[in-house]
C-alpha positions, -999 to +999 in steps of 0.1 A: -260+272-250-239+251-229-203+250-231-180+218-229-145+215-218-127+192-200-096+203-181-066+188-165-049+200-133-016+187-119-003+196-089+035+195-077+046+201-038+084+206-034+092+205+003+126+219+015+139+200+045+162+219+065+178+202+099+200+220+123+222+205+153+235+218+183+248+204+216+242+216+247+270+235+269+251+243+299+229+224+320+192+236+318+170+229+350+137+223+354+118+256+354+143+274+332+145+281+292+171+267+270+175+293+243+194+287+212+210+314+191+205+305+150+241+308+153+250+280+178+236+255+153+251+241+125+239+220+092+236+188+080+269+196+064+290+204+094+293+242+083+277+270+110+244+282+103+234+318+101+197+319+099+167+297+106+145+296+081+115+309+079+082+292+081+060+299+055+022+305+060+000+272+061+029+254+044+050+245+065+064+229+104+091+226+128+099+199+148+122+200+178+141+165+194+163+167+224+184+132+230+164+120+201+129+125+216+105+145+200+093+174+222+057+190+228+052+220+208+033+238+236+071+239+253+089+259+219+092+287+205+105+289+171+118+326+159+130+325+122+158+351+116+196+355+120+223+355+145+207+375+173+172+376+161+164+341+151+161+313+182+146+282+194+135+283+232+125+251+251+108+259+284+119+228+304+090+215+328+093+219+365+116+183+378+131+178+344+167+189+334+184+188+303+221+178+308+250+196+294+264+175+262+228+166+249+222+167+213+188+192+199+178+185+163+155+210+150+138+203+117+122+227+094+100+218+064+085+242+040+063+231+011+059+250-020+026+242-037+025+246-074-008+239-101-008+240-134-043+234-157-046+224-190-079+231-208-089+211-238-123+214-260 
C-alpha cells in the first residue's frame, strides 16, 4: 500500500534590526583597542542603551562602521550583555588612528525562522 499526501510548507523569517551609535571621546592609536561599554551607546531613538543584544545561534550578525566604513570582522569583538559586561572592541591596526569625535554604528540583526506545514489527502 502506498500512501498519498501532498503537503504545504510556508516559511516566515522576522529579522529584528537593532543599531546603536556612539561617538568617540578619546583618540585611539594604532596598536591600541577602542572598547565600548553597552552603555556609552545609544538607539536609533536618541534614548541610552543598556544592553547589546544578543546574537542568536546561526541566525544572526553584527556589523561594525567607524566614519561610515564598514570594518573587518577579524578586528571586533562583539560581547552581548549589559552595562559592564556587554562591549564592542576594535583592535586598531598598527599606523592607523581613530580620531576623537568619530561616529561607530554597530548593527545587529537577528532572524527568527518560523514553518508551518499543512497536510492535505
Amino acid at each position: 500500500m502506498k500512501i498519498l499526501a501532498s503537503a504545504t510548507t510556508v516559511t516566515t523569517i522576522s529579522p529584528v534590526n537593532t543599531k546603536l551609535f556612539y561617538v568617540t571621546t578619546a583618540q585611539t592609536d594604532g596598536g591600541g583597542t577602542l572598547t565600548i561599554d553597552a552603555a556609552d551607546f545609544f538607539l536609533d531613538d536618541g534614548s541610552a542603551a543598556t544592553t547589546l543584544p544578543a546574537l542568536e545561534s546561526s541566525n544572526s550578525y553584527y556589523q561594525v562602521y567607524i566614519n561610515g566604513l564598514l570594518q573587518m570582522e577579524g578586528l571586533l569583538t562583539y560581547t552581548p550583555g549589559a552595562t559592564g559586561v556587554g562591549s564592542v572592541a576594535v583592535d586598531v591596526p598598527i599606523g592607523g588612528s581613530i580620531l576623537t569625535g568619530t561616529p561607530v554604528i554597530v548593527e545587529v540583526v537577528n532572524f527568527t525562522p518560523a514553518s508551518s506545514t499543512t497536510v492535505t489527502t
